[in-house]
C-alpha positions as CSV (number, residue, x, y, z in Angstrom):
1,X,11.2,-12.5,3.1
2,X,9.3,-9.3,4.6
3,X,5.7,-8.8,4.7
4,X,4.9,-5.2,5.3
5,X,1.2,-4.9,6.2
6,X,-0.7,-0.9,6.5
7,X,-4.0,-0.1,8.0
8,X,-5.2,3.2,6.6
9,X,-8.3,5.7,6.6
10,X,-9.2,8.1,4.5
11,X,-10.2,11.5,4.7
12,X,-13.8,12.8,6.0
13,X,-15.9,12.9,2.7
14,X,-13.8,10.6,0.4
15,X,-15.9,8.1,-1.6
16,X,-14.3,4.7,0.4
17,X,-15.3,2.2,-2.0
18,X,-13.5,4.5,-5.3
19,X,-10.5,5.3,-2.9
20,X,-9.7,2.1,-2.7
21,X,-10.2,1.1,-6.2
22,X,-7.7,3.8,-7.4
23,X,-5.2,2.8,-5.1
24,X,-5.3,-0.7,-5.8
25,X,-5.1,0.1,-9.5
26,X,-1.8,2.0,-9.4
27,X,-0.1,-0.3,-6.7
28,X,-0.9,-3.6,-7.5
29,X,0.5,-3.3,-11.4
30,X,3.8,-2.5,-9.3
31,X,4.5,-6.3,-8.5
32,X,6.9,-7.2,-11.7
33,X,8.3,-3.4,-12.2
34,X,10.2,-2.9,-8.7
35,X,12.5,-5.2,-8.1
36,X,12.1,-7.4,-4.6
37,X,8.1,-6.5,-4.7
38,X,7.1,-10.2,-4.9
39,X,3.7,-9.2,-3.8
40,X,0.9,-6.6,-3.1
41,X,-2.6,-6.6,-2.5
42,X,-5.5,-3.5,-1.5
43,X,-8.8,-4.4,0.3
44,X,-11.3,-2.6,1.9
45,X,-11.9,-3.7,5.6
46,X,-14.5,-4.3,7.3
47,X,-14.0,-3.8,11.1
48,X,-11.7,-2.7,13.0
49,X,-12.2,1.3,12.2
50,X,-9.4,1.6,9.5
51,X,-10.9,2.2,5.7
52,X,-8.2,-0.1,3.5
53,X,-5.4,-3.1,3.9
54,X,-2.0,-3.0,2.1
55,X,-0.6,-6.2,2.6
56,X,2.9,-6.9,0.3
57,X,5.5,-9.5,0.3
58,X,9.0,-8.3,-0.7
59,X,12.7,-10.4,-0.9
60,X,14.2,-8.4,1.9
61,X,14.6,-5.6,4.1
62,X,16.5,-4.0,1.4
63,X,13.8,-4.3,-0.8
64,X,11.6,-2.5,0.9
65,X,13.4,0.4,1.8
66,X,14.8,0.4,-1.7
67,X,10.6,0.2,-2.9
68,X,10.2,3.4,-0.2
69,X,12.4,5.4,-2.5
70,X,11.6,3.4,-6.1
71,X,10.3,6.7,-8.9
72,X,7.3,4.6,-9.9
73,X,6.1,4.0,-6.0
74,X,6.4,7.6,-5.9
75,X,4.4,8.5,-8.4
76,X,2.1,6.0,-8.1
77,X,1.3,7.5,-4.4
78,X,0.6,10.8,-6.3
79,X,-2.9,9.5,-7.3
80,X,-3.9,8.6,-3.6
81,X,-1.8,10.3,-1.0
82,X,-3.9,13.5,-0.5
83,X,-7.2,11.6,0.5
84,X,-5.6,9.7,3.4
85,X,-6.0,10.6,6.9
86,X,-4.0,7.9,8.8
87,X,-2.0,5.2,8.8
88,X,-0.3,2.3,10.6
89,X,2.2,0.0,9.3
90,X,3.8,-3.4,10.5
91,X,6.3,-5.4,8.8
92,X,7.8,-8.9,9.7
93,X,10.3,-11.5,8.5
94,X,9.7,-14.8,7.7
């Protein structure tokens, strides 16, 4: 299994607390409709100076490449993409 975890922050002037709600509601439905995605959950944080948490659970490496690429993780980044200012990602196996 893979966890892939991403820190993020938004853009100067983006509502925070309605960012995160869209992109929770067009990732999260995700989990069942790519295959390997076994897992994926969006939270605001609260320290640490990034605005939102990605953390997901997927089958494999494979899997998460393959979800990199998938049409419907494409499109669903369509509805968020343009507000984000930074990121950083980590993922493990376990």
């Amino acid at each position: 299994m893979v966890k892939h975890i991403v820190v993020y922050t938004f853009k100067e002037g983006v509502d925070k607390a309605q960012a995160v709600k869209t992109v929770a509601s067009v990732l999260e439905p995700l989990v069942g409709k790519i295959p390997g995605l076994l897992k994926m959950e969006i939270r605001a944080t609260f320290q640490g100076g990034m605005d939102y948490c990605l953390y997901s659970e997927f089958e494999s490496r494979q899997a998460l490449a393959d979800y990199a690429v998938h049409p419907l993780h494409l499109e669903a980044k369509e509805h968020f993409f343009h507000l984000l200012d930074s990121r950083v990602a980590a993922d493990y196996e376990v």
